[in-house]
Backbone as a chain_set.jsonl record, in Angstrom:
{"seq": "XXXXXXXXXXXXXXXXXXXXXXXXXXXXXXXXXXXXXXXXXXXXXXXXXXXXXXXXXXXXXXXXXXXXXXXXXXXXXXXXXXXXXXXXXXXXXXXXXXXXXXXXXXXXX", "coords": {"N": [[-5.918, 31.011, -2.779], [-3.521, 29.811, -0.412], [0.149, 29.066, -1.703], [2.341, 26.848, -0.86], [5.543, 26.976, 0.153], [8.43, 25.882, -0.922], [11.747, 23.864, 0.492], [9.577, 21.224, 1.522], [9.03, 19.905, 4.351], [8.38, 16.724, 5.705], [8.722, 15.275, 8.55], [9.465, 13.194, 11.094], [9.915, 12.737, 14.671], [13.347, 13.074, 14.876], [14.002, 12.637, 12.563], [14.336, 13.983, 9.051], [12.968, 14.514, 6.389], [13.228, 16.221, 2.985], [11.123, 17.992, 0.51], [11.385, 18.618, -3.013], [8.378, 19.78, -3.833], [4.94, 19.961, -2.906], [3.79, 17.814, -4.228], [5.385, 15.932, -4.053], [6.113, 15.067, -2.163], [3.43, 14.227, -1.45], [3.841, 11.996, -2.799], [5.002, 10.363, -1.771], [4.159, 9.962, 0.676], [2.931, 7.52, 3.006], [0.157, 5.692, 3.147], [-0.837, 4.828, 5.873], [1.046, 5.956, 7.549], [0.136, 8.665, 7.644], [-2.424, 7.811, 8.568], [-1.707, 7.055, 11.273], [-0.82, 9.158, 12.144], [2.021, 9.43, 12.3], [3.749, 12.024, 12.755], [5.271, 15.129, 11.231], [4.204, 18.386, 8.747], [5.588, 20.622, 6.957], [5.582, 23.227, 5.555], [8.627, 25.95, 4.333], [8.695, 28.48, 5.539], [7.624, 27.724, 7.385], [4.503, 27.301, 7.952], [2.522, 24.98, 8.656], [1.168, 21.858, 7.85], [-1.23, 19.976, 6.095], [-2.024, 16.372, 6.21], [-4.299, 14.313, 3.74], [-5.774, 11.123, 4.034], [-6.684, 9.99, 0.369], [-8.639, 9.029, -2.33], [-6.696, 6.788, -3.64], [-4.029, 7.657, -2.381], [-2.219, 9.612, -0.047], [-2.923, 12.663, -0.04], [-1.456, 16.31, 0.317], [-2.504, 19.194, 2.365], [-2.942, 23.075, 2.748], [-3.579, 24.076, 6.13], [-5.381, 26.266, 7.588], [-4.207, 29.956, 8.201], [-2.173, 28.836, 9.802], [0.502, 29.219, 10.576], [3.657, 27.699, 12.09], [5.904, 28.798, 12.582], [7.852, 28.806, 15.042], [7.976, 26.202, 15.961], [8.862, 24.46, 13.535], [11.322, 26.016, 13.575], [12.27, 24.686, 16.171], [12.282, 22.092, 15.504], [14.111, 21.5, 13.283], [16.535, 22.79, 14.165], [16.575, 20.253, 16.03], [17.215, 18.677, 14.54], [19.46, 19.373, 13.238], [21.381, 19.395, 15.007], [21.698, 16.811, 15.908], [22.784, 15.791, 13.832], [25.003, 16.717, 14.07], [25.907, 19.317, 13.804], [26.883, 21.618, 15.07], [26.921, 24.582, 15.39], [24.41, 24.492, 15.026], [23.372, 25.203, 17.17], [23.218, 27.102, 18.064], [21.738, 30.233, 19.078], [21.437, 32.749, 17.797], [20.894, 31.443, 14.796], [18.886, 31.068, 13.136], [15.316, 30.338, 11.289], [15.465, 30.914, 8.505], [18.171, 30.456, 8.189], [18.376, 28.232, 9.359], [16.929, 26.096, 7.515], [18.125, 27.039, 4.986], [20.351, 25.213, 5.651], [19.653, 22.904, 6.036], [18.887, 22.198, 3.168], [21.296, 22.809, 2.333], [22.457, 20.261, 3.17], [20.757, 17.563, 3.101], [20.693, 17.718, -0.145], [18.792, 19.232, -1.632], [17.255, 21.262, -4.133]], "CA": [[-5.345, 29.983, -1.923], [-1.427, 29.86, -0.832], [0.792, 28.185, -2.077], [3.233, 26.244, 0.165], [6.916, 27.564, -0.082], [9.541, 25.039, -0.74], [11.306, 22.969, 0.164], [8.29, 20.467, 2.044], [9.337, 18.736, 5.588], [7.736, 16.128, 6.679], [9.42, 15.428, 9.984], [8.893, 12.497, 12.416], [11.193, 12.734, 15.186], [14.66, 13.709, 14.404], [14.099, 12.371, 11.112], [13.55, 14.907, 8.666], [13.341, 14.96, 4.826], [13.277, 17.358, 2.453], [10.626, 17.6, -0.485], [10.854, 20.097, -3.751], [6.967, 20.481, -4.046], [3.815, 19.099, -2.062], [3.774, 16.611, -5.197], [6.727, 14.959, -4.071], [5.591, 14.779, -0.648], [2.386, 13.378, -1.253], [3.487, 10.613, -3.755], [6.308, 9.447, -0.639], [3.551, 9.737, 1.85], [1.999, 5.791, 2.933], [-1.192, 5.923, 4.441], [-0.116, 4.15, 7.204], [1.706, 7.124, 8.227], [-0.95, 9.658, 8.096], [-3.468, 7.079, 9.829], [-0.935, 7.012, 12.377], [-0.265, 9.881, 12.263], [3.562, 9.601, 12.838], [4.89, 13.005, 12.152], [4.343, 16.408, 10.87], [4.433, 18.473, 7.86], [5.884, 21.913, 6.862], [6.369, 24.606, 4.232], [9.871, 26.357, 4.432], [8.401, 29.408, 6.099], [6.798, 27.278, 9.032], [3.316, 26.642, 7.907], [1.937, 23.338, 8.942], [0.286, 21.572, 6.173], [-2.047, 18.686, 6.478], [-1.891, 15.507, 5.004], [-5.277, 13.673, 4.688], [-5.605, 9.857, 2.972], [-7.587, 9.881, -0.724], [-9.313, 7.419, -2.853], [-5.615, 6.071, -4.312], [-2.847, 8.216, -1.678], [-2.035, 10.488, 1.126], [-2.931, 14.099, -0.122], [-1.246, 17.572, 1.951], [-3.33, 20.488, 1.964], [-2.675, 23.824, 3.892], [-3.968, 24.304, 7.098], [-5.648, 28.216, 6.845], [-3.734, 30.595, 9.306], [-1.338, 27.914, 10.841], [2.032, 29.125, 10.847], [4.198, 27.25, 13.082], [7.37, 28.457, 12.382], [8.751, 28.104, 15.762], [8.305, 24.539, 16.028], [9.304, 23.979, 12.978], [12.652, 26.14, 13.46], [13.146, 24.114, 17.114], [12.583, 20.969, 15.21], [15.086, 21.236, 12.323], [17.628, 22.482, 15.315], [17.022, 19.496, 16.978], [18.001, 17.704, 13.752], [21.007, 19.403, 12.891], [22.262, 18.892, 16.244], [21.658, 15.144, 16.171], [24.084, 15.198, 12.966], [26.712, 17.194, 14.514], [25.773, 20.329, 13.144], [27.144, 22.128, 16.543], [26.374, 25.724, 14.682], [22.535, 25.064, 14.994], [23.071, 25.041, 18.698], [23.232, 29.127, 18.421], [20.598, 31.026, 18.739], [20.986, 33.793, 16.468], [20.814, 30.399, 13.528], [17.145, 31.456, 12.85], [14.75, 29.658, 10.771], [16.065, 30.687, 7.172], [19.305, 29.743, 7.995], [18.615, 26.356, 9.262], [16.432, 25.792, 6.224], [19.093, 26.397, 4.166], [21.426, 24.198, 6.07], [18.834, 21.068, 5.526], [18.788, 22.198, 2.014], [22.627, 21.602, 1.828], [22.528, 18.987, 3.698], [20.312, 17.069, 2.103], [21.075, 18.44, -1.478], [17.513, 19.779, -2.237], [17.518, 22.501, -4.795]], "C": [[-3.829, 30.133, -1.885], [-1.125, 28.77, -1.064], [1.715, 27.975, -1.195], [4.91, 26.243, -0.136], [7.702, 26.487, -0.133], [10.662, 25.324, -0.173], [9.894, 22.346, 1.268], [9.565, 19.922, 3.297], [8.584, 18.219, 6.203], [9.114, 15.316, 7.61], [8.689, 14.54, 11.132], [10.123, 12.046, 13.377], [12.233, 13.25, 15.437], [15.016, 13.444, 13.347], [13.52, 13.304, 10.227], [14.152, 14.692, 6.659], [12.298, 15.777, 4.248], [12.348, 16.953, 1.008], [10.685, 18.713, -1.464], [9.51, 20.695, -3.788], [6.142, 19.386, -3.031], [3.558, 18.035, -3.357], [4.248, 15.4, -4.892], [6.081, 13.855, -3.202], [4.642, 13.862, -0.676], [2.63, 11.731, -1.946], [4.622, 9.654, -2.788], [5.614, 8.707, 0.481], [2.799, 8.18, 2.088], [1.014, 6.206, 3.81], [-1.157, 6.073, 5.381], [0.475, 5.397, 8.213], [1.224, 8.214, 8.757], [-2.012, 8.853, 8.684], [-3.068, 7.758, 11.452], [-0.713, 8.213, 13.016], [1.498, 10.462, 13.244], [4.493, 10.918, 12.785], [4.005, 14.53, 11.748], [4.874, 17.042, 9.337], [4.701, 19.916, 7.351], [6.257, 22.3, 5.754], [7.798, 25.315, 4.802], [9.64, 27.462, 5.286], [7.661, 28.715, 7.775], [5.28, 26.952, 8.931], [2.586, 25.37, 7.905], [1.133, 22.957, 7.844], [-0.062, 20.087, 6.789], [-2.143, 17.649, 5.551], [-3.299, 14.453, 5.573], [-5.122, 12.261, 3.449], [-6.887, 9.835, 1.742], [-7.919, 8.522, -0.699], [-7.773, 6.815, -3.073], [-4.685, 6.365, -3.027], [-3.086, 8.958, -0.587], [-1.87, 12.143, -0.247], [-2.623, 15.211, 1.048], [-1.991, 18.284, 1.359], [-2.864, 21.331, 2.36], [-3.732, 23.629, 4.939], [-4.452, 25.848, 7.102], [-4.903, 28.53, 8.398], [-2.83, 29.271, 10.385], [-0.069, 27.836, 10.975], [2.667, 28.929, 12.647], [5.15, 27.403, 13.167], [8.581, 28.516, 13.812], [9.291, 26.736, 16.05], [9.025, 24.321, 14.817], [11.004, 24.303, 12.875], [13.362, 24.866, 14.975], [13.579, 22.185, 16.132], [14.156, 20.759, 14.244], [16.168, 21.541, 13.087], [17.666, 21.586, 15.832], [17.788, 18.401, 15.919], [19.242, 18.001, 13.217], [21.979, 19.012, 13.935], [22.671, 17.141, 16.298], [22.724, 14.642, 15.514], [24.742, 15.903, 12.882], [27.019, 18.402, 14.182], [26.188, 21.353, 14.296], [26.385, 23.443, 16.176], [25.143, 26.132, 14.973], [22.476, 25.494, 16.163], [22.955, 26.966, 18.928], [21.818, 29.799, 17.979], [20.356, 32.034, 18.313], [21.179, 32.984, 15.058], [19.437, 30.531, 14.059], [16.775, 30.454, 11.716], [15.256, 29.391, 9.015], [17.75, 30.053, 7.128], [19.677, 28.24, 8.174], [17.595, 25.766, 8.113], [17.451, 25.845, 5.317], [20.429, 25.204, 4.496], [21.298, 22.715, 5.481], [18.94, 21.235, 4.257], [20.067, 21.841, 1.527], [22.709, 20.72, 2.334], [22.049, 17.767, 2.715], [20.097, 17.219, 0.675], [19.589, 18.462, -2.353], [17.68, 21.209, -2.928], [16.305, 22.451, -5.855]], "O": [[-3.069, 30.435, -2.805], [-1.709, 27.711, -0.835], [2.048, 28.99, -0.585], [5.355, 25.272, -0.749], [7.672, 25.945, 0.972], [11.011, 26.5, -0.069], [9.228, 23.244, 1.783], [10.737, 19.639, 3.048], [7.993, 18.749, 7.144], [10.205, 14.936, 7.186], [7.746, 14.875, 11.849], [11.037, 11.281, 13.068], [12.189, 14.054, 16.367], [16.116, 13.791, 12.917], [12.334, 13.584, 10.396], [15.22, 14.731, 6.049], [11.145, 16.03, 4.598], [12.611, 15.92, 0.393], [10.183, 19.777, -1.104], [9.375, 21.918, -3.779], [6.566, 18.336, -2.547], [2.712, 17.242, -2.946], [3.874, 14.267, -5.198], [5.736, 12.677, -3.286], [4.776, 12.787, -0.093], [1.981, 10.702, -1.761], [4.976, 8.506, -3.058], [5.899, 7.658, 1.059], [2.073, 7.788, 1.175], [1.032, 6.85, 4.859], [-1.352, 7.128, 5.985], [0.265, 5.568, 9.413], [1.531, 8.743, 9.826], [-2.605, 9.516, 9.535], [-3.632, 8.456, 12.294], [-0.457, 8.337, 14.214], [1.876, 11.238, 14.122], [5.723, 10.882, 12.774], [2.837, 14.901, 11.862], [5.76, 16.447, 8.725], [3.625, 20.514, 7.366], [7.136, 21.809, 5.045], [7.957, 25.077, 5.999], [10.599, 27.538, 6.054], [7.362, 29.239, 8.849], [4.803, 26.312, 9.868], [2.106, 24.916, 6.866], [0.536, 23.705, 7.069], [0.531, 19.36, 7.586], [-2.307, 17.824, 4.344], [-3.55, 13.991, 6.686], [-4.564, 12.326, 2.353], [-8.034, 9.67, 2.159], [-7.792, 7.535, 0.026], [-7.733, 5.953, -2.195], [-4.44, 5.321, -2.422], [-4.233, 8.959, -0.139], [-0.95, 12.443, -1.009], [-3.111, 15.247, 2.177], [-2.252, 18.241, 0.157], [-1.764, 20.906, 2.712], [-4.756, 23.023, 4.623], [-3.711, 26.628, 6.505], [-4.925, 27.808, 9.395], [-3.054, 29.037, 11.572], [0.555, 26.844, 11.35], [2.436, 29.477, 13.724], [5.816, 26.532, 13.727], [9.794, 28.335, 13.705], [10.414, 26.283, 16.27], [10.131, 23.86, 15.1], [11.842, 23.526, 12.417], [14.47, 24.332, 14.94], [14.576, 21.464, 16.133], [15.072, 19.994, 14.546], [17.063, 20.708, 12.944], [18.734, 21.465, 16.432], [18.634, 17.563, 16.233], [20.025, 17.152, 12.79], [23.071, 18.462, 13.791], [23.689, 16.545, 16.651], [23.461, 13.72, 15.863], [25.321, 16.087, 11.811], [28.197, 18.762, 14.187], [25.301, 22.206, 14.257], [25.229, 23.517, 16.592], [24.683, 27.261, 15.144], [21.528, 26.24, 16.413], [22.647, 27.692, 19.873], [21.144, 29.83, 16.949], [19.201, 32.46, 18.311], [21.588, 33.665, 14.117], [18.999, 30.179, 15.154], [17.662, 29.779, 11.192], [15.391, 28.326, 8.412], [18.302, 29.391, 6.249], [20.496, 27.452, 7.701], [17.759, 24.549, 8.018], [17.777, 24.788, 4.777], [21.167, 24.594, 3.722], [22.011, 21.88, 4.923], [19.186, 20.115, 3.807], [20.265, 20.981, 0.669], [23.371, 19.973, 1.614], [22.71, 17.193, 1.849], [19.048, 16.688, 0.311], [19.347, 17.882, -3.412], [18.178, 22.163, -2.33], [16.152, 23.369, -6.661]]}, "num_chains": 1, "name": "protein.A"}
């Protein structure tokens, strides 16, 4: 089975935070959210990851074969842009580089 590359983004919107492990993630996640399904959920490489509701919490899983890493690079461009990040707006700022951006940004390490 793979393992899911840090850091974790779940991402609804232009809101995006940053998780060290699918641990984190899951113990942040409210039901409510994955009912709703308000949002989405990514490994650092772009793989979509699924979050389904347990007996107690919201558990992520992988998704098999579901790399998304375009969406996930347009998304995190659309969030650096939002906070002024002009930089993302270039399109040779590829996916590892705006991953590490959110990572300084939000001081995930």
């Amino acid at each position: 089975m793979l393992t899911p590359q840090p850091p974790i983004f779940v991402i609804e919107d232009l809101d995006v935070l940053l998780f060290k492990c699918v641990e984190e993630a899951q113990r942040f996640l409210e039901p409510w959210w994955v009912i709703e399904k308000r949002g989405v959920i990514f490994d650092a490489l772009g793989v979509q990851l699924s979050a389904e509701i347990g007996a107690e919490n919201a558990s992520v899983t992988l998704k098999p074969d579901s790399s998304h890493a375009s969406d996930l690079e347009k998304l995190l461009r659309n969030h650096l842009i939002a906070l002024g990040e002009i930089s993302a707006q270039d399109s040779e700022c590829g996916l590892d580089s705006l991953v590490r951006r959110c990572i300084e940004r939000h001081s995930v390490g």
